[in-house]
C-alpha positions as CSV (number, residue, x, y, z in Angstrom):
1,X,-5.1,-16.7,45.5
2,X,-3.1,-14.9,43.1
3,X,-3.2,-11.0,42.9
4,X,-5.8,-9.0,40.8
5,X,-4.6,-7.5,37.7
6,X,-5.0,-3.9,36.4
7,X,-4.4,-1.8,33.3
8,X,-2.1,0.6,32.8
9,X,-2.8,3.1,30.1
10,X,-1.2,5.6,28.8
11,X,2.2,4.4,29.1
12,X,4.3,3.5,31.5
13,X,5.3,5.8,34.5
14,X,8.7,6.0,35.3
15,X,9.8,5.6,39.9
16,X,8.6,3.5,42.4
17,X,5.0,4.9,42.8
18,X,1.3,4.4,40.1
19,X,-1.1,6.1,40.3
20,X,-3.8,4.6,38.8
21,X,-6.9,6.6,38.4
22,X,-9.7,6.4,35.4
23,X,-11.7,3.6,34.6
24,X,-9.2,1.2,35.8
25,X,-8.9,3.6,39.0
26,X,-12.7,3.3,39.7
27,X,-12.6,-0.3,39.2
28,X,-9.7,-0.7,41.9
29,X,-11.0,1.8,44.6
30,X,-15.0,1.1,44.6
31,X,-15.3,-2.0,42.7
32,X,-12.5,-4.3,44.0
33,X,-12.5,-2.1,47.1
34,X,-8.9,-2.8,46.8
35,X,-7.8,-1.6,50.6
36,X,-4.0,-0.2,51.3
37,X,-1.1,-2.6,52.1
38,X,-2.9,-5.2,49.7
39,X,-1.0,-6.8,46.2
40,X,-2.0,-6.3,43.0
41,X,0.1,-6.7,39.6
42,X,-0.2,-4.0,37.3
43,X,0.4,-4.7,33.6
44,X,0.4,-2.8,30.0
45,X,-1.0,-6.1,28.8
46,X,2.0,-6.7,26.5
47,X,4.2,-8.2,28.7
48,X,5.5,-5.9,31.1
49,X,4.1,-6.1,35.0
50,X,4.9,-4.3,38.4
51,X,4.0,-6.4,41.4
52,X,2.6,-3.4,43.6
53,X,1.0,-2.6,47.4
54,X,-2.2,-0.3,47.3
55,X,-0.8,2.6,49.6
56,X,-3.7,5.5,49.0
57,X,-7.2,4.7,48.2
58,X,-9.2,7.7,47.1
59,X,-12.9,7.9,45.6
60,X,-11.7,6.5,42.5
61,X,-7.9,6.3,42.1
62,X,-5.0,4.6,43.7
63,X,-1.9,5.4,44.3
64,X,0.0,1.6,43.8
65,X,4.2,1.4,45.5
66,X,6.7,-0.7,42.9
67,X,7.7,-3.8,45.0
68,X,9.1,-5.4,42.0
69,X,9.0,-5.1,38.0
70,X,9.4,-7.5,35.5
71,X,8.9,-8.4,31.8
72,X,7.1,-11.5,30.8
73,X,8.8,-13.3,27.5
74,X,6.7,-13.6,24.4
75,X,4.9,-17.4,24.6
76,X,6.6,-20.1,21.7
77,X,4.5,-21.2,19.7
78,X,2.7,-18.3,19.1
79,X,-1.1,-18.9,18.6
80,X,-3.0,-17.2,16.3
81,X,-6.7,-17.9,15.1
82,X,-8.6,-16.9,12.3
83,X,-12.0,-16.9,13.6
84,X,-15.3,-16.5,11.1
85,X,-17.4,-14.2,12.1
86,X,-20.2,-15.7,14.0
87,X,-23.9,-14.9,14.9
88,X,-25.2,-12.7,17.6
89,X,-22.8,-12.8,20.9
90,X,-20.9,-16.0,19.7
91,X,-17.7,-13.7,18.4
92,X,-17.3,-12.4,22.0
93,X,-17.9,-15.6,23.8
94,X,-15.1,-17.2,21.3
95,X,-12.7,-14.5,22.2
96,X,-13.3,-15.0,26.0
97,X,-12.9,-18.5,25.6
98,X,-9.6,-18.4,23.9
99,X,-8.2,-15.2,25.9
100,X,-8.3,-17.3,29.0
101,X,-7.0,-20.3,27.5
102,X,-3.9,-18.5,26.5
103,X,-4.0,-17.7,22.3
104,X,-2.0,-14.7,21.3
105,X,-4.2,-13.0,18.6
106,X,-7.5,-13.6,16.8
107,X,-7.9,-12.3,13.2
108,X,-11.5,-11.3,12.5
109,X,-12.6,-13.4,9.2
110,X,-15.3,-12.4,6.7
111,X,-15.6,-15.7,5.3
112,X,-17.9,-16.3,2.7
113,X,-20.5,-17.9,4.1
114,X,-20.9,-15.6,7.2
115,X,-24.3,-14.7,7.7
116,X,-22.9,-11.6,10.2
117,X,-21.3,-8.8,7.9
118,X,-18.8,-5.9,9.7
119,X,-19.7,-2.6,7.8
120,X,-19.6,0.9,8.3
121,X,-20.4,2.1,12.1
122,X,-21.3,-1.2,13.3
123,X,-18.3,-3.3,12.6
124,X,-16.2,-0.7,14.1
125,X,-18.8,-0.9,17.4
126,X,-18.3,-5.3,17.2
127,X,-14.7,-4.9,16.8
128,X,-14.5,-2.8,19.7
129,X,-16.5,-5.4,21.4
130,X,-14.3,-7.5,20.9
131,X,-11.0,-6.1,22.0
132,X,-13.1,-5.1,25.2
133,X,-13.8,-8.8,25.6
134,X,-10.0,-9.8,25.4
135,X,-9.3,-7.0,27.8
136,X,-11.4,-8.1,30.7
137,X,-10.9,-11.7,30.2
138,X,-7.3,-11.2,29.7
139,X,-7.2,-9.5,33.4
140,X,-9.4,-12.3,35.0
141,X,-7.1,-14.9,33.6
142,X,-4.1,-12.9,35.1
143,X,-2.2,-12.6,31.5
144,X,0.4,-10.4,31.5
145,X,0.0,-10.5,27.4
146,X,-3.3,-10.0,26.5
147,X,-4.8,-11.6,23.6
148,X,-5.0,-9.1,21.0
149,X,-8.0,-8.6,18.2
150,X,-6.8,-7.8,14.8
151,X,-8.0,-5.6,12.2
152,X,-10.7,-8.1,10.0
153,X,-9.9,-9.4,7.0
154,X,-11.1,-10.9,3.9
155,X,-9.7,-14.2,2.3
156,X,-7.0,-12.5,0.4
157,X,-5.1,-11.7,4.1
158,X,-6.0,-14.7,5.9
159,X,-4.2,-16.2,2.8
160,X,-1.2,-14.1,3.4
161,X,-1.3,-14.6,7.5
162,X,-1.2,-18.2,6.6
163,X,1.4,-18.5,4.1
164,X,3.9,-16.7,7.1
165,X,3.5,-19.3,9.7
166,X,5.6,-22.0,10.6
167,X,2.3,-24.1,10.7
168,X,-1.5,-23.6,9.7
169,X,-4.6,-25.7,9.5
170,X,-8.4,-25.2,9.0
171,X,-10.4,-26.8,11.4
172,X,-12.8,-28.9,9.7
173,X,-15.1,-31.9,10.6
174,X,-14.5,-33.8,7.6
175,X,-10.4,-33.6,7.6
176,X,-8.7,-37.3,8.3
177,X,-5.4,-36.4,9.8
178,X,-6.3,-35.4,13.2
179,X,-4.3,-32.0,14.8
180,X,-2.5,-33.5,17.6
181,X,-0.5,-35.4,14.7
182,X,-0.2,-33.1,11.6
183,X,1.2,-30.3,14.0
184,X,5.3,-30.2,14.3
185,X,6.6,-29.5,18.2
186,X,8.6,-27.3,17.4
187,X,7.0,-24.5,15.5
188,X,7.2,-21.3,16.0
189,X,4.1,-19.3,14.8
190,X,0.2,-21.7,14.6
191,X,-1.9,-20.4,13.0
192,X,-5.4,-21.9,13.0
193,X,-8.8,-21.2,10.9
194,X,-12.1,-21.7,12.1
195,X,-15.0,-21.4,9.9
196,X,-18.8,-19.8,10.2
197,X,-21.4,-21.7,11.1
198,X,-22.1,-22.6,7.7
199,X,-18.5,-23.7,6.6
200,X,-15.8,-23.3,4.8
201,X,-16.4,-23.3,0.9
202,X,-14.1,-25.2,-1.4
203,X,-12.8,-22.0,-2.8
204,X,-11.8,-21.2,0.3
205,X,-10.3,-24.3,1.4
206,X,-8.7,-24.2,-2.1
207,X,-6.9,-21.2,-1.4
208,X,-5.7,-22.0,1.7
209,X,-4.4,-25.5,0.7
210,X,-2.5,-23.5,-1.8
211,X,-0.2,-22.1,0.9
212,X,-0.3,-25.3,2.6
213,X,-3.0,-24.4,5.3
214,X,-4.8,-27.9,5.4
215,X,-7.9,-29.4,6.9
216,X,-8.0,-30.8,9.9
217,X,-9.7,-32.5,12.4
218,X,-10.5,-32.4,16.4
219,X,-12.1,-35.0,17.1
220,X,-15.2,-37.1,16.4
221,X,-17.9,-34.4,17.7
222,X,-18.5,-31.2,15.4
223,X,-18.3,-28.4,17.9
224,X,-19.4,-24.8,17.6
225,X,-17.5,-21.6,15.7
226,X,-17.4,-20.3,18.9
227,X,-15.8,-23.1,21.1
228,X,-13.5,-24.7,17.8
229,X,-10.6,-21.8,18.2
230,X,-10.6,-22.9,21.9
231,X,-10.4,-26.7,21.2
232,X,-7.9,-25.9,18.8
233,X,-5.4,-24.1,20.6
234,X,-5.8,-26.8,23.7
235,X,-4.4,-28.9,21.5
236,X,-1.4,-27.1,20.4
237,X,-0.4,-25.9,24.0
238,X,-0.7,-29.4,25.1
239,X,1.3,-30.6,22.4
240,X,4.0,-27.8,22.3
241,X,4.4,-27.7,25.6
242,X,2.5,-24.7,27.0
243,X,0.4,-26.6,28.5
């Protein structure tokens, strides 16, 4: 079995020894009951791990020795989806989904037809949600880049995100061309949109056909908002190689 992962925050600390204490601290010492001479890989979740041994276990901190560092290369293609904002606890689930499966970022979307709306005090709480979500599942899934939550947008900036890929699509149910095919091996940045529950509206798919984002489809089932982004990026690691 491979070796648990924890956070470090803060920055990084410089020398052979981490103490890691806090939240992430707690977790180790009580929760994990992580016990000394044991591995664990510690990470800033952007890329960089130390392959550690516990050597103290206090109450709620441990103090971790530095077998070995190193610094994980940035994935190619890099996957991004633009994810509607679904109802209830969908928008989590999605984001666990996809952080285990390996995408790189997910772009918050206020679509039009979203019945859920991020204002004021409680889309800063969902946000944060959110990123918490990718967190934990990122550290589950032993990522040493975890998937990272974007500031939401509107149409305008999905627009914009889209016209700066290599490659983007909208996943939609009525699209011919199926993904597998329309996507190029060898791009660079994906970019994939996945609508709310109640879909896409022509405008929208207008405006992203205007930067050359198209429809298309996964296969002959209509799946949820909150399993598409997943479907989708199976796809492209599959067919880029990733997978």
């Amino acid at each position: 079995m491979s070796a648990p992962v924890f956070v470090v925050d803060g920055g990084w600390p410089d020398g052979d020894r981490i103490v890691l204490s806090g939240a992430e601290g707690h977790h180790a010492a009580r929760v994990r009951r992580i016990a000394p001479g044991e591995r664990a890989d510690l990470t800033d979740g952007a890329g960089r791990v130390a392959h550690c041994a516990a050597r103290e276990v206090g109450r709620s901190e441990v103090v971790f020795e530095v077998l070995d560092e190193e610094v994980e290369p940035a994935p190619r293609p890099s996957v991004t989806v633009v994810q509607a904002l679904p109802k209830g606890d969908r928008g989590e689930r999605a984001v666990e989904l996809m952080s285990e499966a390996g995408v790189d970022a997910v772009v918050p979307w206020t679509a039009q037809r979203c019945v859920t709306q991020w204002r004021a005090e409680r889309g800063g709480r969902a946000l944060e949600r959110w990123r918490s979500t990718a967190r934990e599942a990122g550290k589950q899934a032993r990522r040493r880049r975890f998937l990272r939550v974007r500031e939401p947008a509107g149409t305008p900036q999905v627009v914009e995100l889209l016209a700066a890929a290599d490659f983007a699509a909208v996943l939609h149910e009525s699209a011919v061309e199926p993904l597998s095919t329309a996507l190029p091996a060898d791009a660079a940045e994906v970019v994939l949109v996945v609508g709310p529950e109640g879909g896409v509206t022509d405008a929208e798919l207008a405006a992203f056909a205007a930067v050359d984002a198209h429809p298309v489809r996964l296969g002959p089932t209509v799946l949820r908002t909150s399993t598409a982004g997943l479907a989708g990026a199976a796809v492209v690691f599959t067919r880029t190689g990733r997978w």
